[in-house]
C-alpha positions as a Markdown table, in Angstrom:
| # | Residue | x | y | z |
|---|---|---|---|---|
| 1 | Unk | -35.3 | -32.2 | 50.7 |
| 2 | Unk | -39.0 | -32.2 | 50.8 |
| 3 | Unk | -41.1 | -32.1 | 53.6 |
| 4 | Unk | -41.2 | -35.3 | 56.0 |
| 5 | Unk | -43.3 | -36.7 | 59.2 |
| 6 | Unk | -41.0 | -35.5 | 61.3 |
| 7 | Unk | -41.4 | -32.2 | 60.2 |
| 8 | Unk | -45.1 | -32.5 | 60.4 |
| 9 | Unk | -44.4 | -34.5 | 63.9 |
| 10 | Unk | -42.7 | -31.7 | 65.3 |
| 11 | Unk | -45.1 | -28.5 | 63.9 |
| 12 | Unk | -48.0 | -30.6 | 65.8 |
| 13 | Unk | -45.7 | -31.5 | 68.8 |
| 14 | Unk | -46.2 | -35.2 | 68.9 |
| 15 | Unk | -44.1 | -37.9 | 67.8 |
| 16 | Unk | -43.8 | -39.2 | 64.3 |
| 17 | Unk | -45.4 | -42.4 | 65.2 |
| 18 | Unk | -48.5 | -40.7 | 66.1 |
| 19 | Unk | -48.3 | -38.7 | 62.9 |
| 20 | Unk | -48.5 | -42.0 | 61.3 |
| 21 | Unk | -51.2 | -43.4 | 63.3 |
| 22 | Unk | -53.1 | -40.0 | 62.9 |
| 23 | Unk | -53.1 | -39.7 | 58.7 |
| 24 | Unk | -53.9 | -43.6 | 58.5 |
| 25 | Unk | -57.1 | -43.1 | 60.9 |
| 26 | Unk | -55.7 | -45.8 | 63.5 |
| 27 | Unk | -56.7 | -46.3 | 66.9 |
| 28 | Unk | -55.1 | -44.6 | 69.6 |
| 29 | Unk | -55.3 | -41.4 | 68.8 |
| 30 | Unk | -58.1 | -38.6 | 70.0 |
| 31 | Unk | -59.7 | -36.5 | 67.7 |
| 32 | Unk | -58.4 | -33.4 | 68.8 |
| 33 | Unk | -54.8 | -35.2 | 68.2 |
| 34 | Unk | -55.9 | -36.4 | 64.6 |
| 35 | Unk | -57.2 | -32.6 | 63.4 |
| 36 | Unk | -53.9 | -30.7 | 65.2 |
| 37 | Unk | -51.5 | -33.4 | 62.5 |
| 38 | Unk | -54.1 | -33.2 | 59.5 |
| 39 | Unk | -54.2 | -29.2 | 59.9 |
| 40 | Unk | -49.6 | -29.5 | 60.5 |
| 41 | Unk | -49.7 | -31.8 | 57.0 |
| 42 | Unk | -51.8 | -29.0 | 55.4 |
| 43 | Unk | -49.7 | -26.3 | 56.8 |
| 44 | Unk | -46.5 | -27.9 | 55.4 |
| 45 | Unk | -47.7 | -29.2 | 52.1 |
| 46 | Unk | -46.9 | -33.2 | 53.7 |
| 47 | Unk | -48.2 | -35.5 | 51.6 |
| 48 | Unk | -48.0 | -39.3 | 52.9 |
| 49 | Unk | -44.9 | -41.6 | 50.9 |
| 50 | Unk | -46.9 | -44.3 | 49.6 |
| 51 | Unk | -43.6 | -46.3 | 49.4 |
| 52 | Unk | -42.9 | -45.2 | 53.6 |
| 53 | Unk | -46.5 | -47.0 | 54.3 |
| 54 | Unk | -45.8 | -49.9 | 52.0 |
| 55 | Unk | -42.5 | -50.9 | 54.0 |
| 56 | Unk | -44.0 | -49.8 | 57.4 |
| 57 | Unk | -48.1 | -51.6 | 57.1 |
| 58 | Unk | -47.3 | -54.0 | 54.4 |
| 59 | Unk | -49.8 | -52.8 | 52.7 |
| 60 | Unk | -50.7 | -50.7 | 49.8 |
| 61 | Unk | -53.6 | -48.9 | 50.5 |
| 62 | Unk | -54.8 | -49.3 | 46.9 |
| 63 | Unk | -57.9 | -52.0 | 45.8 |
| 64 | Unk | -58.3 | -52.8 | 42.3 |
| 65 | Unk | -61.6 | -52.8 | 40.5 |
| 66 | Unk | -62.4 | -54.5 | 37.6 |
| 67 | Unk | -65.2 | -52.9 | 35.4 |
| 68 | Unk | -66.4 | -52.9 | 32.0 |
| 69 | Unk | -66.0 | -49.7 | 30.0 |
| 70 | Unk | -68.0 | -46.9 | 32.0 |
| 71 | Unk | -70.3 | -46.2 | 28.9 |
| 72 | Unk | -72.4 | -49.3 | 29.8 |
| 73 | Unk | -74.7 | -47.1 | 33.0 |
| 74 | Unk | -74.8 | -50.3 | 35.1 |
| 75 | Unk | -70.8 | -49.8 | 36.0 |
| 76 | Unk | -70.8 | -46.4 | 37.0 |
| 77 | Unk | -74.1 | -46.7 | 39.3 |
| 78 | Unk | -72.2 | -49.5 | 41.5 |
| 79 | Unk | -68.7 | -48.1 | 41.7 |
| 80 | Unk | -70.0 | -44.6 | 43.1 |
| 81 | Unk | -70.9 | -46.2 | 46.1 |
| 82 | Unk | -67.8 | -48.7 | 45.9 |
| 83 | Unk | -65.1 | -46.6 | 45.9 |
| 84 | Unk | -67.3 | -44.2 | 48.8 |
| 85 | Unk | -67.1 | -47.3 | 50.8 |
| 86 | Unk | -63.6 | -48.3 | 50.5 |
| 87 | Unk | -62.6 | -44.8 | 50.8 |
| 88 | Unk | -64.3 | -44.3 | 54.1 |
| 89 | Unk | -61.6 | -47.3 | 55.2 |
| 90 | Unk | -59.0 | -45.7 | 53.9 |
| 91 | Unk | -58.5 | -47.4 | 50.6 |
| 92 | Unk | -57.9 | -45.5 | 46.9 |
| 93 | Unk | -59.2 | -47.7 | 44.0 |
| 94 | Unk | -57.7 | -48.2 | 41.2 |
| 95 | Unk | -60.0 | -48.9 | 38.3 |
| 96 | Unk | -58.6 | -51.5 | 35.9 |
| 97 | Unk | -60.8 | -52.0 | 32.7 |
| 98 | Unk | -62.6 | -55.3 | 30.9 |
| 99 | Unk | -63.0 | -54.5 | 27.4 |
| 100 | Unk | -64.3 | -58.3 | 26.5 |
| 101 | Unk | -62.4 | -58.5 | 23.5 |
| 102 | Unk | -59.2 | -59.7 | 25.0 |
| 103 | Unk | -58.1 | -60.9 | 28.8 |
| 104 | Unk | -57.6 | -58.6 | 31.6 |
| 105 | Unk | -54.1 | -57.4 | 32.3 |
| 106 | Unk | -52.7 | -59.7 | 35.1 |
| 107 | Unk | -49.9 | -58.0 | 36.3 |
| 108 | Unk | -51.5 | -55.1 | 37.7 |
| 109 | Unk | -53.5 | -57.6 | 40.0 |
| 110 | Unk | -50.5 | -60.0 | 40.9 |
| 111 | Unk | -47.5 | -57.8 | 41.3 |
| 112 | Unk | -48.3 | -57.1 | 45.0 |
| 113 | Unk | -49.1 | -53.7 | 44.2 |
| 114 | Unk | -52.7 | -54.2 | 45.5 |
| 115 | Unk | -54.5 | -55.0 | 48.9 |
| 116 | Unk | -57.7 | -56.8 | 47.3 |
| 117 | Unk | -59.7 | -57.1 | 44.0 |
| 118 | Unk | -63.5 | -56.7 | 43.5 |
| 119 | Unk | -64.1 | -58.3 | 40.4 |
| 120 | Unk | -67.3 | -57.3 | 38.8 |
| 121 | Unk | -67.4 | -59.1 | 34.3 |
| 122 | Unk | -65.5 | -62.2 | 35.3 |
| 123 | Unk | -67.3 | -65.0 | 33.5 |
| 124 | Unk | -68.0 | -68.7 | 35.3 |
| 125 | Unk | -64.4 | -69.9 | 34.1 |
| 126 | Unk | -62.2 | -67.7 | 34.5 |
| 127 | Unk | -58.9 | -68.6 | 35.1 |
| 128 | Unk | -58.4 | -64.9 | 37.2 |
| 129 | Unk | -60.0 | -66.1 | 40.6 |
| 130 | Unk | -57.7 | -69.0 | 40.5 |
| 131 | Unk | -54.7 | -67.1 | 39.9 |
| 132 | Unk | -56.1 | -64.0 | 42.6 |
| 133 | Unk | -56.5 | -67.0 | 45.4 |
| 134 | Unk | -53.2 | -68.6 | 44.7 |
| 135 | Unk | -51.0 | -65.9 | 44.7 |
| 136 | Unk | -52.9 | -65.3 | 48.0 |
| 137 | Unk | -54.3 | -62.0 | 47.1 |
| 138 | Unk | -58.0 | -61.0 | 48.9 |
| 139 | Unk | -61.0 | -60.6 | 46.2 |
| 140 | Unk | -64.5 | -60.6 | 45.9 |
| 141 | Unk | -67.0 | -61.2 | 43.3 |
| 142 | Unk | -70.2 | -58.6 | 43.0 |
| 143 | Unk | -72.9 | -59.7 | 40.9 |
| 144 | Unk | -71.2 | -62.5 | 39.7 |
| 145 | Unk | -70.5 | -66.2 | 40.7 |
| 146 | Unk | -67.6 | -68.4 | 39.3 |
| 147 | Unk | -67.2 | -72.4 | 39.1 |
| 148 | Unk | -64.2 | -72.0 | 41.3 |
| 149 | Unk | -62.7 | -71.5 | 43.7 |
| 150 | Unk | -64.9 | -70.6 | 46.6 |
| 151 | Unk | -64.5 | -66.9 | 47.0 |
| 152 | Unk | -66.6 | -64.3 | 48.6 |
| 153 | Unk | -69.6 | -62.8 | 46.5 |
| 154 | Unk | -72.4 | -60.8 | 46.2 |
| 155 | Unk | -75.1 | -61.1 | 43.8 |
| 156 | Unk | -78.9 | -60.2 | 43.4 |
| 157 | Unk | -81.4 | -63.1 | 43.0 |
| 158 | Unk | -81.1 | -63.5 | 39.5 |
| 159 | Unk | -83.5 | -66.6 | 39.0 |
| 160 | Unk | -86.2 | -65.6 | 41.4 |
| 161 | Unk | -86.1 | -61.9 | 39.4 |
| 162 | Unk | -86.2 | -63.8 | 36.2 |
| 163 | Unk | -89.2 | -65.8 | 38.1 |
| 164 | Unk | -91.4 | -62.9 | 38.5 |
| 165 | Unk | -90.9 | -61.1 | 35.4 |
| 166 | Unk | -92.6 | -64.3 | 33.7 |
| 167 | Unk | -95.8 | -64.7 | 36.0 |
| 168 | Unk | -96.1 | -61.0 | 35.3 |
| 169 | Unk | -95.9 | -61.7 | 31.5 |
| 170 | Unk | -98.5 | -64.5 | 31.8 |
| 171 | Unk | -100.9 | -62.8 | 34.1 |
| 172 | Unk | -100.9 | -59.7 | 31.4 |
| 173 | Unk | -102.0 | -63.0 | 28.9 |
| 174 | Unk | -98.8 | -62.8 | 26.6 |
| 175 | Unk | -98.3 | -66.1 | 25.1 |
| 176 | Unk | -95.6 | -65.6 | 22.5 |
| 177 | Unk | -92.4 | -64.2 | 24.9 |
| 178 | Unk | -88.8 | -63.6 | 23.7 |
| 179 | Unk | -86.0 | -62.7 | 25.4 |
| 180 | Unk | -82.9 | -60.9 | 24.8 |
| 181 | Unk | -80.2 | -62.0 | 27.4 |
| 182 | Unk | -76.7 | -61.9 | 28.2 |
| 183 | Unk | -73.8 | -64.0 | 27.5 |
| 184 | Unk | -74.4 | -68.0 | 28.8 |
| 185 | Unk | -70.8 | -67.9 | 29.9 |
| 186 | Unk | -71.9 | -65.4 | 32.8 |
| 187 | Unk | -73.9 | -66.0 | 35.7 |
| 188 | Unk | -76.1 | -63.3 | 35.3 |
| 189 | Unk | -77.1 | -64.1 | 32.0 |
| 190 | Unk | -77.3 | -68.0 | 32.5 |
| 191 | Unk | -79.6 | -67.9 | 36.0 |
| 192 | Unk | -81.6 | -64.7 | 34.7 |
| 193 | Unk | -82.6 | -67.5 | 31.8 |
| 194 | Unk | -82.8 | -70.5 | 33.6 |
| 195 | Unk | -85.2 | -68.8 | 36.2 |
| 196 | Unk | -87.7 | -67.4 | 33.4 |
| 197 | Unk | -87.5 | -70.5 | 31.4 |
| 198 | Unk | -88.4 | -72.7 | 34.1 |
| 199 | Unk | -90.9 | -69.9 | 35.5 |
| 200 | Unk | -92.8 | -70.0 | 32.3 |
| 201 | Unk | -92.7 | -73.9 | 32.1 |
| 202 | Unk | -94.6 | -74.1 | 35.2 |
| 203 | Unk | -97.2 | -71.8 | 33.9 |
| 204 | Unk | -97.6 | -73.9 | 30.8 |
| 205 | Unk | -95.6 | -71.8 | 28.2 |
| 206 | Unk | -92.6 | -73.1 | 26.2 |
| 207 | Unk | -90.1 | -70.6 | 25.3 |
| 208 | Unk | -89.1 | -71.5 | 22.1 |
| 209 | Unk | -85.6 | -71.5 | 20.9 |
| 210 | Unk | -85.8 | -69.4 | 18.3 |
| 211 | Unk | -87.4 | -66.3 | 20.4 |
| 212 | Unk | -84.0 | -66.1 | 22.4 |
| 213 | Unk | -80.7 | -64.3 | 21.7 |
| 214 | Unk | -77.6 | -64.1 | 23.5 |
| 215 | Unk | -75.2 | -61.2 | 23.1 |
| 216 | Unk | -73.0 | -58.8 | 25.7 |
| 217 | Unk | -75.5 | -57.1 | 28.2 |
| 218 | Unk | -75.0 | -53.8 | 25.9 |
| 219 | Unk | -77.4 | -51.3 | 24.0 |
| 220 | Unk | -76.2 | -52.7 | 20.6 |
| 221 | Unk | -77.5 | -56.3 | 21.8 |
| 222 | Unk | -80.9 | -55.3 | 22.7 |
| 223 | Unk | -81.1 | -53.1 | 19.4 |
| 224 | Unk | -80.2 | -55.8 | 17.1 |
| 225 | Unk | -81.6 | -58.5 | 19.3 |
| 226 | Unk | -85.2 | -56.4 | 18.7 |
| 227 | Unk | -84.7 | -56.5 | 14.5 |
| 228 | Unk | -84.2 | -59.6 | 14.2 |
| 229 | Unk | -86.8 | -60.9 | 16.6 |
| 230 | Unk | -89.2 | -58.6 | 14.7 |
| 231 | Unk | -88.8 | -61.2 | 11.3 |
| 232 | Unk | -90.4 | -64.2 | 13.5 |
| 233 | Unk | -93.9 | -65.3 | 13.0 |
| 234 | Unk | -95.4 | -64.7 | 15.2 |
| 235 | Unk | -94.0 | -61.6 | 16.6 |
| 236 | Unk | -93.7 | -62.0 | 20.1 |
| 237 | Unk | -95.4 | -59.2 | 22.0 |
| 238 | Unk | -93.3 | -59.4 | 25.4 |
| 239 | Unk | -89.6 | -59.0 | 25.7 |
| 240 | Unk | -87.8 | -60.2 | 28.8 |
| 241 | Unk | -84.1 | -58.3 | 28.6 |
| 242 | Unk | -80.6 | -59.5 | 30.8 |
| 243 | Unk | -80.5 | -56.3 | 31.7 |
| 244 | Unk | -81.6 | -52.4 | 31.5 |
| 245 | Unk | -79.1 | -51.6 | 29.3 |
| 246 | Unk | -80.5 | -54.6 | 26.6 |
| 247 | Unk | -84.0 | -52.9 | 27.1 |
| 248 | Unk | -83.5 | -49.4 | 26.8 |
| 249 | Unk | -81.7 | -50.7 | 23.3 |
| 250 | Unk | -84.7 | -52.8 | 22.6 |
| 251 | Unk | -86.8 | -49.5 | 22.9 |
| 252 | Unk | -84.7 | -47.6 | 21.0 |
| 253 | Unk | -85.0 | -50.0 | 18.0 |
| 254 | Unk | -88.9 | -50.2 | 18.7 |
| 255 | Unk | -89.3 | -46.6 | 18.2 |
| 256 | Unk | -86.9 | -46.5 | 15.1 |
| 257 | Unk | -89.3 | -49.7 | 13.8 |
| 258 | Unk | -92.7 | -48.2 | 14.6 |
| 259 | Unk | -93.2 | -50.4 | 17.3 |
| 260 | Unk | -95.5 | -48.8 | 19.9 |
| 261 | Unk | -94.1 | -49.8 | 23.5 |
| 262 | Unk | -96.3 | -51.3 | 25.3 |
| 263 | Unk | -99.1 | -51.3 | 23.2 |
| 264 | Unk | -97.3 | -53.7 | 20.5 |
| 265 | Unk | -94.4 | -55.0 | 22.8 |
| 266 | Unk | -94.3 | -55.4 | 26.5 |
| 267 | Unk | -89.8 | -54.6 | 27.6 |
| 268 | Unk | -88.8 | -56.0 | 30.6 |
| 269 | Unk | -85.3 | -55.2 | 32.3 |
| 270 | Unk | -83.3 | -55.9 | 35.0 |
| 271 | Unk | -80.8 | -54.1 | 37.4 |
| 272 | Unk | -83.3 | -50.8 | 38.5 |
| 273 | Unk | -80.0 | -48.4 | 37.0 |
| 274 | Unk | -81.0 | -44.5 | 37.4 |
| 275 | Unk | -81.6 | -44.1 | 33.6 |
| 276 | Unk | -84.5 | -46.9 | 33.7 |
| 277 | Unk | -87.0 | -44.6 | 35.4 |
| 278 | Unk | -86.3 | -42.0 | 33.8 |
| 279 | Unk | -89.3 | -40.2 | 32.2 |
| 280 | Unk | -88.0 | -41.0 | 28.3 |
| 281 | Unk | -88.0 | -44.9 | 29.3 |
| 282 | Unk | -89.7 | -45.5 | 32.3 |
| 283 | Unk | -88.5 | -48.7 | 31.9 |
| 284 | Unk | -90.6 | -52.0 | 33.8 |
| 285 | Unk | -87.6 | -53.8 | 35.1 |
| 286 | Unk | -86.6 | -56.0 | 38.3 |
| 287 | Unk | -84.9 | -53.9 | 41.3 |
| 288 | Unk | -82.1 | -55.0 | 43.1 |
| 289 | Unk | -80.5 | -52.7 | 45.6 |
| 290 | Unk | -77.3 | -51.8 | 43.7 |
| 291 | Unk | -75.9 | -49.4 | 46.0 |
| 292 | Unk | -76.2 | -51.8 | 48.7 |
| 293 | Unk | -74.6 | -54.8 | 46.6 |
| 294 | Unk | -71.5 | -52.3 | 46.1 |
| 295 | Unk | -71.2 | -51.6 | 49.5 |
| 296 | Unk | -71.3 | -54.9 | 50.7 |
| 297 | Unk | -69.1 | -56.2 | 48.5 |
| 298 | Unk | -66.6 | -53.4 | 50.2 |
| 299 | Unk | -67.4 | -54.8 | 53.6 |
| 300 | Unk | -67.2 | -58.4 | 52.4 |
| 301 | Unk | -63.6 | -57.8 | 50.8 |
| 302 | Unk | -62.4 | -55.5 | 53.6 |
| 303 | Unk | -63.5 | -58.4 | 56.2 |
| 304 | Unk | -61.2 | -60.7 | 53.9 |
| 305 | Unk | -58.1 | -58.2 | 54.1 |
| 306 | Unk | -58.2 | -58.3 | 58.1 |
| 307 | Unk | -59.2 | -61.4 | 58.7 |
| 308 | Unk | -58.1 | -64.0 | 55.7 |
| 309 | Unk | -59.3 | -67.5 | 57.2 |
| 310 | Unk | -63.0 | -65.8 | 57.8 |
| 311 | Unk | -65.3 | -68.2 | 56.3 |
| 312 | Unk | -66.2 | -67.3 | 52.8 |
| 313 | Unk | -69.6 | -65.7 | 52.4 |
| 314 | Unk | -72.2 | -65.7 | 49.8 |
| 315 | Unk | -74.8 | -62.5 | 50.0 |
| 316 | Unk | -78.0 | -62.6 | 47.8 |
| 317 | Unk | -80.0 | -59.7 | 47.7 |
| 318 | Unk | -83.7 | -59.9 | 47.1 |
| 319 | Unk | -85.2 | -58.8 | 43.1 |
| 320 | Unk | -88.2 | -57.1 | 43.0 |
| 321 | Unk | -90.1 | -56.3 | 40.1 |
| 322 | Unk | -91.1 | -52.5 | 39.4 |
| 323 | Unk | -94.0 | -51.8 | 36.8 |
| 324 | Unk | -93.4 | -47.8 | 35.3 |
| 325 | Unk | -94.8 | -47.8 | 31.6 |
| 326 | Unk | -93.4 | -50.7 | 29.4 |
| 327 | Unk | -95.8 | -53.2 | 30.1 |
| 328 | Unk | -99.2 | -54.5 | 29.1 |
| 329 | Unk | -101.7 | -56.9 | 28.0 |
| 330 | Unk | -101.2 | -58.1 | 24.4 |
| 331 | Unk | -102.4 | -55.2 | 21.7 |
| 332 | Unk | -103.8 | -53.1 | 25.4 |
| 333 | Unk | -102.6 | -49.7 | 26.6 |
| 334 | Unk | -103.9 | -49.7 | 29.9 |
| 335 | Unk | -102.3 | -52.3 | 32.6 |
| 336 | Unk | -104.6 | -55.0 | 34.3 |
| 337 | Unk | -102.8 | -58.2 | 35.3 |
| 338 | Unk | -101.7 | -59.2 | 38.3 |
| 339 | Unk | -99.1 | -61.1 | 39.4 |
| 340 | Unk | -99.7 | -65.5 | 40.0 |
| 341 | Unk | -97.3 | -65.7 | 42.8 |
| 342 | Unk | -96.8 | -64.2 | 45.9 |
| 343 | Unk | -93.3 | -62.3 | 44.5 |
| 344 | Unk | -92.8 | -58.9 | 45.5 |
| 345 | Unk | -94.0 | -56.2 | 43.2 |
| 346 | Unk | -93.4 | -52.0 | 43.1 |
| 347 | Unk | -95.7 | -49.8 | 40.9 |
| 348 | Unk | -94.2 | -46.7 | 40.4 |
| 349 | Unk | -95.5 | -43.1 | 40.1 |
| 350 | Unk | -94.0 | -39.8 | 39.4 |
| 351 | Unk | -94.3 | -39.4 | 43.5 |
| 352 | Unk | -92.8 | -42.5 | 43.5 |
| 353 | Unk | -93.1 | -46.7 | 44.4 |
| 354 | Unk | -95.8 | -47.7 | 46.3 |
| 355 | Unk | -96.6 | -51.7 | 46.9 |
| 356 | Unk | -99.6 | -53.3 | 45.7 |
């Protein structure tokens, strides 16, 4: 017979209960108490019964995560400081994977074999919130939004990002702008082009039609997205991308075209991920704070588990537009224009940003 509380309970010289209380981090029990049944559990080899503390909490300790596949950089940036979060409450995630080609797996999120649900690719109709809220199981939505039902969410400012890359774009003096962006059945691609549409409407430039392309917010999008926008007349000489990933594609197909960046093409992204200042890119793109849009997204979802009447929350975060080395005036190497409105901006040096 393996090794049980009790055994651990009795090494430590408290009661089981408290052993319990102890390894789950509960109240009620001093510090000195918690390390002498941690260093007991060590000593004997215990390891917790999952199955023990599902019939005794009713509860699983285990969230589920939906992602896209980890080779797109945006996914790995925000569940870092995810599963850190939930992990400080005492929660192991489970990562459960969105390929896009077909429907996520159901089961693993209804069988009752999870506490909660951060869903991070669900598209504006998806049938999965629905499902999530009837069968009564906690979820929250980061960086995205969904027709229905009302749910918890976190998202960045995707329209008032959109917004400033398109006064910056005009102040530089492009005039012929495209845009690469993602899919109009997501949130984040439909309000990152409804804001820079509507931004460059007010400062009297039409984005034509045929200058924008929707694909998955993936390198291949924004490298394919680049050829073909290269065959217009006239070649547009600013680039507004859904997101990094889209850009740094765009770039790589620029370089592979001879296309000097910025000098013939102005890239914009969005999402700040690590790889976007990096030296090789040093991408112009609009910030959001992803680690704190991962971490409250645990807090948000955590707040849900305790309390499940709480009033449902929306959280935007603010978008901020950071100028590295990917942007221009038309046919110009050096960087003049300022922006029209009063958005925030970030230039940023090797010693790092510094508002202007």
């Amino acid at each position: 017979m393996g090794v049980t509380s009790h055994d651990v309970a009795r090494l430590a010289g408290v009661s089981q209960p408290t052993v319990s209380r102890a390894l789950r981090d509960q109240a009620g029990v001093s510090a000195a108490t918690r390390k002498k049944v941690r260093e007991a559990a060590r000593a004997l080899g215990y390891v917790p019964s999952q199955a023990g503390r599902t019939l005794a909490t009713q509860t699983t300790g285990r969230i589920g995560i939906v992602s896209a596949e980890l080779t797109n950089p945006f996914y790995p940036t925000v569940l870092e400081p995810l599963h850190d979060a939930l992990a400080e409450a005492g929660y192991r995630t489970i990562l459960i994977t969105d390929r896009g080609d077909h429907p996520v797996e159901l089961e693993p999120l209804l069988n009752g074999s999870l506490d909660g649900v951060v869903l991070t690719t669900t598209e504006r109709g998806s049938s999965l919130p629905y499902e999530l809220a009837r069968r009564g199981v906690p979820f929250v939505l980061l960086n995205r939004v969904v027709d229905g039902p009302a749910a918890d969410e976190i998202v960045a400012d995707n329209r008032a990002g959109a917004a400033q890359v398109a006064e910056l774009l005009v102040s530089l003096g492009h005039r012929t702008v495209a845009a690469i962006l993602g899919p109009e059945c997501t949130s984040t691609g439909d309000e990152r082009y409804q804001g820079f549409r509507e931004r460059l409407a007010e400062l009297g430039i039409r984005l034509d039609p045929r200058y924008v392309l929707r694909g998955p917010f993936s390198e291949a999008n924004g490298r394919q997205g680049l050829a073909m926008l290269t065959r217009l007349r006239p070649r547009p000489t600013a680039l507004f991308c859904g997101n990094d990933v889209i850009a740094l594609g765009a770039c790589n197909a620029a370089r592979a075209l001879g296309i000097e960046v910025p000098r013939d093409l102005t890239v914009v992204g969005f999402d700040d991920i690590p790889m976007a200042a990096w030296d090789t890119f040093a991408l112009t793109t609009v910030r959001t704070d992803l680690g704190a849009m991962a971490r409250t997204a645990a807090a948000l979802l955590l707040r849900r588990i305790q309390t499940p009447d709480a009033p449902v929350s929306r959280v935007v975060l603010p978008a901020t537009i950071v100028r590295r080395r990917t942007d221009a005036p038309p046919g110009r190497r050096d960087r003049l224009g300022v922006l029209l409105s009063a958005g925030p901006v970030v230039t940023e040096s090797l010693d790092g940003p510094a508002p202007v």
